[in-house]
C-alpha positions in Angstrom: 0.0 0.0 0.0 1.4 3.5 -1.0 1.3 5.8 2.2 0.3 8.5 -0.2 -2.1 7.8 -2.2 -3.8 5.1 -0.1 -3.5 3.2 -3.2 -1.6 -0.5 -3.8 1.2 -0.3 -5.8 3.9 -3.2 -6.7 7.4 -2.4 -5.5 10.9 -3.6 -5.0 12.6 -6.1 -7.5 9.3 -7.6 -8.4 8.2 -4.5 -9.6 11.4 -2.9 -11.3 11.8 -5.9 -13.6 7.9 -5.6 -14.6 8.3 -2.1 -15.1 12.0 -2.5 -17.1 9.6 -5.5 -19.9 7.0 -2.8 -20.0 9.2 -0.2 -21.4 11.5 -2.3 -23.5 8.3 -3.9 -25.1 7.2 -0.7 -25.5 3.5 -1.3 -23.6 4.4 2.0 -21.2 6.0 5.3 -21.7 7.2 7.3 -18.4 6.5 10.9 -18.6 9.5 13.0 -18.6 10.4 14.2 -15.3 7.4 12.5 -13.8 6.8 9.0 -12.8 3.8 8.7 -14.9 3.3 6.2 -16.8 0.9 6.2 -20.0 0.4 3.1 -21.3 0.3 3.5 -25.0 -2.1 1.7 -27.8 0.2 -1.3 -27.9 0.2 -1.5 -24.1 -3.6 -1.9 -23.9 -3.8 -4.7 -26.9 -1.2 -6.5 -25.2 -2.1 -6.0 -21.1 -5.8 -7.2 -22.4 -4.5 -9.8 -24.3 -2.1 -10.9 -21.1 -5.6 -10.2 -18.6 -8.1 -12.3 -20.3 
């Protein structure tokens, strides 16, 4: 749980190697100086592909 936001989040190693597919497979872009991410068009074929 993030203390901020109230909100679950995944963290740690788990969640850097997730996070380092996502961008190499190009599913995510992070937001220049931000730590948004916006998951692009191919991001939401493939994460619904990958959810269903």
């Amino acid at each position: 749980m993030d203390w901020s936001e109230r909100r679950c989040h995944m963290a740690g190693q788990l969640g850097m190697a997730l996070l380092q597919v996502m961008l190499a497979q190009d599913l995510v872009r992070q937001r220049p100086g931000s730590r948004v991410l916006n998951v692009t068009a191919h991001g939401e074929r493939e994460l619904a592909r990958w959810l269903t």
